[in-house]
Phi, psi and omega in degrees: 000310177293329175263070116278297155312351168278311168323343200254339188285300181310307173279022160267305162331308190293307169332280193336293221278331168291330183255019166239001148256194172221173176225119200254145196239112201248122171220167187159221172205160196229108185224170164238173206296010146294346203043047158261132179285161193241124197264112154118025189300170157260137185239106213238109175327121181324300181273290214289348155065028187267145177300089179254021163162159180240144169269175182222233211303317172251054138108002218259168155206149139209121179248209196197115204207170175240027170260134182298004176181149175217150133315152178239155201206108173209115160010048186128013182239151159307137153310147170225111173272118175293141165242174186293330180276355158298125176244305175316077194242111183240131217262160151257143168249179196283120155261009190293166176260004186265353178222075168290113133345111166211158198222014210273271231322270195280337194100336200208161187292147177205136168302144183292315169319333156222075160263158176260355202188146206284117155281155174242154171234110192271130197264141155350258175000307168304304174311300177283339189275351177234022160055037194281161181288314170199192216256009129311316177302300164313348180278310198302305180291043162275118204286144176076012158230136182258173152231123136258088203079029170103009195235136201253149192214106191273158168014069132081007197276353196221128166263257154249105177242062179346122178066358198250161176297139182292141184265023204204133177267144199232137184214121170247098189101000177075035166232156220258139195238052162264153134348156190257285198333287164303342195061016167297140129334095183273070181305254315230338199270332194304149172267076204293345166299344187233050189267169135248006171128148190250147169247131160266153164237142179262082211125168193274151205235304170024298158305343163252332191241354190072207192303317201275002188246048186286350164270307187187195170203140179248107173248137159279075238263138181240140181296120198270139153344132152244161195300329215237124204294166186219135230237120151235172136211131202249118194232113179235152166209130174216194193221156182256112170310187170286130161296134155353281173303102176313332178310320222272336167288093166306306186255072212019274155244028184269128170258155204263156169253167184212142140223173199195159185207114169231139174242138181229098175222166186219161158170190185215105171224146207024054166097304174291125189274120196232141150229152192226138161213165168206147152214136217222132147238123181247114168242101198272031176027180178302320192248153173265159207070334176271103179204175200216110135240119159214207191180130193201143190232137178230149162210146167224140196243131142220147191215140187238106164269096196302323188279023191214329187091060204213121182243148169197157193186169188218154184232134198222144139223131165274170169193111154250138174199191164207119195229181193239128169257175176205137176264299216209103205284191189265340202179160169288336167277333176248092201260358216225341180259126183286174186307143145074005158076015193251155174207227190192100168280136182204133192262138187232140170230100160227167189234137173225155179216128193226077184288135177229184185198147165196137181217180180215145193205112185056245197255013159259161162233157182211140185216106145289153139246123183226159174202142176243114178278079176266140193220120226202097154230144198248120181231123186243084167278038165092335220240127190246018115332315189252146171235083196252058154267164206211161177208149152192160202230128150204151190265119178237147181221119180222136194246118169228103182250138172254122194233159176204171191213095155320309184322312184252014182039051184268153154198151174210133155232148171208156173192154153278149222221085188234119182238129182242117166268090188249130157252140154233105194202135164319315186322317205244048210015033181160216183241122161244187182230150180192142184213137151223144182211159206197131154277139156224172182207139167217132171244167162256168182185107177235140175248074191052245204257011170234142162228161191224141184208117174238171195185120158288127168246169162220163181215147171227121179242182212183108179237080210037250198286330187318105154271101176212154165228155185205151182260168175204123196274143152182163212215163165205159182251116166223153208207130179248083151345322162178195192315285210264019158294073184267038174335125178213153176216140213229048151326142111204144157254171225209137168204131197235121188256142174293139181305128181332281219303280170351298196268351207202022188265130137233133190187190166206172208207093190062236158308343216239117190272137182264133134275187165236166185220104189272328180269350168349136173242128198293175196222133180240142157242179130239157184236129156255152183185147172199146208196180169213178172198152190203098162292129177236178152186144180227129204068242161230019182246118154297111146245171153228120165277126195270140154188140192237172161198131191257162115186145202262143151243160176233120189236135190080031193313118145292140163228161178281111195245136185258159188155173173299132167220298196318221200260134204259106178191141198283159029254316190259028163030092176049357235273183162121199227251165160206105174261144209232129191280117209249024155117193175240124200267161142213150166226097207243121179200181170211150159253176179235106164222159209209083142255171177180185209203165160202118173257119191222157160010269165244025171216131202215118171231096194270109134170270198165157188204150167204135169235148183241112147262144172236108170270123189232170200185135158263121204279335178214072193302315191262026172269114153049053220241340176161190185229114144343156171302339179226044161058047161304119172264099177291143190238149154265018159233034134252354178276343194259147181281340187247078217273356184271129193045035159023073168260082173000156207281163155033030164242169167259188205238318143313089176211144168224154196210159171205150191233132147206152211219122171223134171207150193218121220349284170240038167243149171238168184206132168231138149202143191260171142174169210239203140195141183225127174255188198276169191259119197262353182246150142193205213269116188313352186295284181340295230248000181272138114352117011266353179289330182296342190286316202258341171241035197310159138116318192321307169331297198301326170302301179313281162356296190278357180052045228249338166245053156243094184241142169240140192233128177232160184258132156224155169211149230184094192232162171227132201251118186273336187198177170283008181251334187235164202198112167255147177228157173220134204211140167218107169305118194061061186328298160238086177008049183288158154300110168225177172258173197207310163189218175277150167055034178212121172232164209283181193310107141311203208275135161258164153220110200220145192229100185283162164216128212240146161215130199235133174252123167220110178272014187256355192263000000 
């Protein structure tokens, strides 16, 4: 009899307790104030902030819950809390400039207002209004970054390293688009048609990014499918004027010609998110031998499995082309004539395929990333003796998860890292290999106005027999002074292993010979950094002011040494490139940055003014750095033409840039511009007997301060409808003379006249 009421009891207990919960059932669409639906939003518990579902391709969700209300959470919108009977959900987004989306610093979104360590942001807008051939141009107008020979240099952390491995992690997507042999920036493979905005991080990066971002990191966020498809194509042609000086006119009174072609379209049809791209470019350039023909193709597949949380996809580009390089001119009057009237043609084929997954499961998230990167170059430099065609195939894999607890205003990311690189080429004597694989750990932690976040990795890189590893720390601070007040400070270290092409490239560029340096020793830095940020507004223009003060030190600086290295025999006696461990670097300096923006009706106005100084110093001008073809003992301040105050090779010390862009109902008006002061050292080779002989004019160039220049840009367009839209942009305004670096000199005045045509089915 008693357990039959206890059995009678319990399933009553049990009734009460089934008819005392509910179950709330939340279904609708997720749009922004465009009525474009927003693909992958979130639908988040309220206390416990756990993921309980995402929408999907057209903006839908539906869950089941037994909470009486949740939040919508999507990247770049104001949060929205929801009841079950919100079916309609229209998102706001954030437009402030402080609380600018950025996703480089950690890996994963955040406001630019609480970074730890300083960013820049290049915005869509900038990028179509100024028409690039490939997206070094658009990096190059930043403030406190250069490309020089294809190669980017934050603050001054890098001089010239022609072919060498990059100090700045170059990323599309958060995957890393360097070369695997050289360690190059590949701009021209990148897909400036599907671009969505750039981030620079200024400083070492390592711990999140690896080997190459002991300078910085350049990331390259590309535009995902939306349900309401996007159409542009963008068709440009111009001219490089005639330079000033009549020596400089190669081809006489023939002006060089650019034409660029972009095809762009996105959508979502059953559920796949599909994008097409094309680019088709002709560049006789400026210089001789030096030209860009290619053609390059993309598709990118995404698919949003909503009930599951789950995104996966794949990104593919092909790219053929064929191009000319140019080193070194013949003379300062003939500034524009490659040495010896020679150049290097190379026929180029690569392919990348880039598969991902990404899901979220409570209070993690997870992202594979994978990529196979090939590269096939047929190179003819005139000589059927030397052969320096080359291929190389590598493979990246990086697995990463993040978890966090809102309540305490905890997150941790981590991830693994594995890259395999094989080249086979005469060029690189033979067939090598470099394998890398990496751990990293990064936590966060906020406390009312303060947060802090620190972190480690460690690497092993593995260069045929060659082993070595090393860990790398960095740690920041950020503190909110008040509302728009943002106060921050910054560690990091930086660790760089040398590039096949570093330790194993011999080859030649006309007269002038590359070696290799097989004892290369890899290079470690840190970055210090203490900075503000301060949002203001006046009227109706948001601005935020930036200001930072650095300093990078460097041990074991690789640097690219122009000198005697060969076989002592004429006519250039041994002369050509080496890179070389020059010693322990410092670079101490602070920026200035001011931007802002304002959006109206009819009037919408962008951009930005900046100065970076940099004091770069060799810390250990006379120590030992190598030997000459006649037994020479080298230092880096007998290699240098400039020995006052042992100011590093091929940097300024000075540099400013400013950008602005206004429209006014369908006219836009842009205008840029740079200033550089001179550069004061450089490789005492130039300017030395037998090179200078053989390479005239540098001295002279120096002499005349050809690399302290000021440039300004304008551009001027009209949109005839929302489908047709022309720009007309003109570059080196008044076609001034500069330098770029020794024996090179920049871009006369171009002119080019774009023409856009756009279906945007979100307007």
């Amino acid at each position: 009899m008693q357990k039959r009421l206890l059995i009678q009891a319990v399933l009553c207990l049990m009734t009460i307790i089934s008819f005392g919960q509910v179950t709330y059932t939340y279904s609708g669409k997720v749009t922004n104030e465009s009525n474009e639906a927003l693909v992958g939003a979130q639908l988040r518990l309220l206390v416990a902030n756990r993921v309980l579902g995402i929408t999907n391709v057209a903006g839908e969700f539906y869950v089941e819950t037994d909470e009486p209300s949740l939040k919508v959470v999507q990247i770049g919108y104001m949060d929205m809390q929801i009841m079950p009977e919100d079916s309609s959900i229209v998102m706001v987004e954030k437009s402030s400039l402080l609380n600018t989306i950025v996703v480089s610093e950690n890996k994963r979104s955040s406001e630019l207002k609480n970074a730890t360590i300083s960013i820049e942001i290049i915005s869509p807008d900038l990028i179509a209004n100024t028409a690039p051939t490939n997206l070094e141009e658009s990096i190059g107008r930043i403030n406190g970054v250069q490309v020089v020979d294809n190669q980017p240099t934050i603050r001054s952390g890098s001089g010239w390293s022609y072919g060498a491995g990059s100090r700045v992690q170059v990323l599309v997507d958060g995957v890393p688009i360097l070369s695997g042999d050289a360690g190059q920036p590949l701009w021209n493979f990148v897909p400036t048609e599907g671009v969505d905005g750039v981030e620079i991080i200024k400083g070492a990066s390592s711990v999140v990014y690896g080997s190459s971002a002991l300078n910085g990191v350049i990331n390259i966020k590309t535009r995902k499918p939306t349900e309401k498809p996007f159409t542009q194509v963008n068709t440009s042609v111009g001219f490089y004027d005639l330079p000033q000086r009549k020596a400089l006119r190669y081809r006489g009174n023939k002006r060089s010609s650019v034409s660029n072609i972009t095809a762009y379209h996105t959508g979502i049809y059953n559920g796949l998110g599909v994008t097409l791209g094309l680019n088709a470019l002709n560049d006789e350039s400026y210089k001789m031998s030096d030209y860009d023909k290619r053609v390059r193709g993309t598709l990118g597949l995404r698919k949003v499995v909503a009930n599951k949380n789950l995104i996966y996809g794949l990104n593919a580009t092909y790219q053929q082309g064929k191009s000319g390089s140019f080193l070194l001119w013949e003379s300062y009057d003939l500034g524009y004539t490659a040495l010896d009237s020679g150049g290097t043609d190379n026929k180029v084929n690569r392919l990348s395929i880039d598969p991902y997954i990404k899901w979220v499961k409570g209070k993690f998230s997870h992202s594979l990333n994978a990529r196979y990167l090939g590269i096939n170059n047929d190179v003819d430099n005139g000589d059927p003796t030397i052969d320096q065609s080359n291929n190389s195939d590598l493979i990246y894999a990086e697995y990463q998860s993040s978890f966090s607890l809102p309540k305490k205003n905890f997150g941790a990311i981590g991830g693994l890292v594995a890259i395999n690189t094989e080249t086979k080429s005469p060029l690189y004597n033979g067939t090598q290999e470099a394998i890398n694989y990496a751990a990293y750990l990064q936590l966060e932690k906020r406390w009312n106005r303060l947060s802090a976040s620190g972190g480690a990795r460690y690497e092993q890189f593995v260069l045929n027999e060659r082993s070595e590893g090393k860990p790398v720390f960095r740690a920041g601070l950020n503190y909110a002074a008040a509302q728009y007040t943002f106060l921050r400070a910054s560690f990091g270290q930086g660790y760089r292993f040398p590039s096949i092409a570093e330790s194993y490239i011999t080859t030649k560029v006309g007269p002038v010979s590359i070696y290799p340096n097989p004892t290369l020793e890899s290079e470690t830095g840190t970055n210090l950094e203490i900075g503000i940020k301060q949002g203001f507004k006046i009227g109706k223009i948001q601005f935020l002011a930036d200001l930072a003060v650095f300093q990078m030190t460097f041990e074991n600086m690789m640097e690219f040494t122009f000198g005697q290295w060969g076989t002592v025999a004429p006519p250039l006696y041994g002369v050509g490139f080496i890179t070389l461990n020059t010693g322990k670097t410092s670079v101490r300096g602070s920026e200035v940055n001011l931007s802002f923006q304002r959006k109206s009706k009819n009037i919408k106005i962008q951009g930005f003014v900046g100065y970076t100084y940099a004091d770069s110093r060799a810390l250990e001008p006379a120590k030992a750095i190598g030997v000459d073809n006649i037994n020479k003992q080298l230092t880096y301040r007998n290699t240098s033409s400039d020995t006052t105050d042992d100011v590093l090779k091929y940097r300024p010390t000075h540099l400013a840039k400013a950008d602005v862009m206004v429209g006014y109902k369908n006219w836009t008006f842009g205008l840029g511009g740079t200033y550089q002061s001179a550069v004061q050292n450089v490789d005492l080779a130039f300017v030395k007997w037998p090179i200078s002989d053989y390479v005239p004019g540098v001295q002279e160039s120096v002499d005349k301060e050809l690399t302290a220049y000021t440039l300004f840009n304008a551009r001027i367009g009209y949109a005839f409808s929302k489908t047709w839209k022309t720009n007309l942009l003109v570059s080196n305004i008044s076609n001034s003379e500069y330098a770029i670096r020794p024996a090179d000199l920049g871009s006369p005045r171009t002119v080019r006249l774009q023409v856009t045509y756009t279906i945007d089915k979100a307007k």
